[in-house]
N, C-alpha and C positions, 0 to 999 in steps of 0.2 A: 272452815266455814264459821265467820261470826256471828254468835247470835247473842243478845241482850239477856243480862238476866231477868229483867220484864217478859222478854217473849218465851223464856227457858220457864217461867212462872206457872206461864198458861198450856202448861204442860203436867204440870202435879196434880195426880190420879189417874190418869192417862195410861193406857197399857201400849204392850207390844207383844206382837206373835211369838209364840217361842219357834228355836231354829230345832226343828224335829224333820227326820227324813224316814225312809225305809232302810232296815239295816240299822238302825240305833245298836250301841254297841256303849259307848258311856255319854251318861248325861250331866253334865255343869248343871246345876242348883245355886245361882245368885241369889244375895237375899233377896234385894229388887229392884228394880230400875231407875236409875237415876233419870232427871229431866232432858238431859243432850242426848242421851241414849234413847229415847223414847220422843225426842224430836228428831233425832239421825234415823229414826226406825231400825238401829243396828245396835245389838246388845255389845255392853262396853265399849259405847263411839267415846266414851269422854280420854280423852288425847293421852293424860296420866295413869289411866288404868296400865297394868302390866297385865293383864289375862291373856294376849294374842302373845306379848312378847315371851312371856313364858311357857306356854302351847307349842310356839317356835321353836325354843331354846330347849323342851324337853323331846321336841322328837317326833312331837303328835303332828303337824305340819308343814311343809316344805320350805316354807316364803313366812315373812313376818307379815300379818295382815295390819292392817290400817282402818279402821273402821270410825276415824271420828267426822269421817261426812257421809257415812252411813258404810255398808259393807254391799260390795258389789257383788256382782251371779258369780263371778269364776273363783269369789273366797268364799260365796256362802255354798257352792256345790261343791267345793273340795275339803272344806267342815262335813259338809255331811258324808260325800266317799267317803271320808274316816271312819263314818259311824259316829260322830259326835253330835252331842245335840245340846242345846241350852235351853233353859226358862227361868223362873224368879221364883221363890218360895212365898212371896207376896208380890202381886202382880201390878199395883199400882205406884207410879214411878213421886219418887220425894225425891228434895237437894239431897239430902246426907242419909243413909240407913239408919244412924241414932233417930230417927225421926218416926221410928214404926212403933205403935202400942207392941207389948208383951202379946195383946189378945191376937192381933191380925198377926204375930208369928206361928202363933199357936193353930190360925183356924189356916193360915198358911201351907202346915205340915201335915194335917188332915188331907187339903187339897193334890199335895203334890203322893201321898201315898195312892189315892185315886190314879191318879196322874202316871206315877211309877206301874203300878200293877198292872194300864191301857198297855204303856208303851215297851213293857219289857226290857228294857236295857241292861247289858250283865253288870254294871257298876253305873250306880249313884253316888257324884260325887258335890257335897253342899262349901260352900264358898265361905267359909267363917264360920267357925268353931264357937264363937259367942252367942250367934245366931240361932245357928243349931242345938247349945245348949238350952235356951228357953223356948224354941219353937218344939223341942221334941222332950221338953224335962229331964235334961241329964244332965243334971249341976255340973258335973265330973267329968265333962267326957271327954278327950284328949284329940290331938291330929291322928291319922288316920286310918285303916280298916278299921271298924266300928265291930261289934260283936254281934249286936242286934242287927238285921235287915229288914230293909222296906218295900214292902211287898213280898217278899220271899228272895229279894235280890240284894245282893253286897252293895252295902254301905259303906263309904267314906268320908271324910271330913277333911278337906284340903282348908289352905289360909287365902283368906279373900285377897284379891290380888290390887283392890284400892290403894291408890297413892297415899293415903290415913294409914294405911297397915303398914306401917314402916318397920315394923319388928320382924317383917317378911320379907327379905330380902330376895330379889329375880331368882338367884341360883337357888333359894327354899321351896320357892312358888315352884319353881320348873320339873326340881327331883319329886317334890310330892304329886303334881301334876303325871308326871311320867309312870309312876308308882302304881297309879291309879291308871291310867292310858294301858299298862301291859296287862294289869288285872284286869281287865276289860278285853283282851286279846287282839289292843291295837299295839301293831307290833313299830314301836318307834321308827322314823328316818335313823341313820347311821349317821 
């Protein structure tokens, strides 16, 4: 689907529901929504994200989803059978995530521990490691099982899976993704 970057425009601030089911079992933490994503109404519709293709590739999934003309009932209810769920740590959608204040990361992490303690999920896992260091003030803090937890639940920190994150290549995204999928006790496709 085409869309103008004028009409992608009229979209910055603009949210989306997160994909939260019964049964949560791990939750994706994007930083926050891009514009096609939040005109697709489907988290990570922009075509270059690797998020679905690496979810595929580690196991958590059956099928490679497709989600850049939104994401249809039979992917987003077989995301949730897995027990996966998604939202944004800032919920209002920009072109680039370089585009978020320091503060709205910050009042972001607040939100999403609220958020984490409602939903229970046995692993929270955040999509960028840079994000996460200034949203939660850990200068330091490395990819993934975290020491600290949020809510009383495991923490993770996987690599955002943005076609910008080039130092993250599919097969890194997919093994840390999985890493975090079995710590959650989704038990991978073979």
């Amino acid at each position: 689907m085409s869309i103008s970057r004028a009409e992608l425009e009229a979209f910055r601030g603009a949210t989306l529901p997160d994909l939260i089911g019964p049964g949560l079992k791990l939750l994706f933490v994007g930083v926050n929504p891009g514009l096609r994503t939040v005109a697709m109404q489907a988290q990570f519709a922009f075509r270059g994200n690797r998020f679905y293709p690496a979810l595929f590739r580690a196991g958590i999934v059956d099928r490679l989803i497709d989600a850049s003309a939104g994401l249809d009932d039979a992917d987003r209810e077989h995301l949730l059978g897995r027990g996966v769920g998604i939202t944004s740590l800032v919920a209002g959608a920009t072109a680039r995530a370089d585009e978020l204040e320091d503060e709205e990361l910050v009042a972001g992490a607040a939100a999403l521990e609220v958020k984490v303690a409602q939903l229970q999920p046995a692993v929270t896992a955040i999509l960028g490691v840079t994000a996460y260091r200034v949203a939660f003030a850990r200068p330091r803090a490395a990819l993934g099982r975290q020491p600290e937890t949020i809510a009383g639940r495991q923490l993770w920190i996987v690599p955002n899976p943005s076609g910008r994150n080039a130092h993250a290549p599919l097969p890194v995204l997919a093994t840390t993704y999985r890493e975090a999928a079995v710590a959650a006790g989704i038990v991978p496709y073979s």
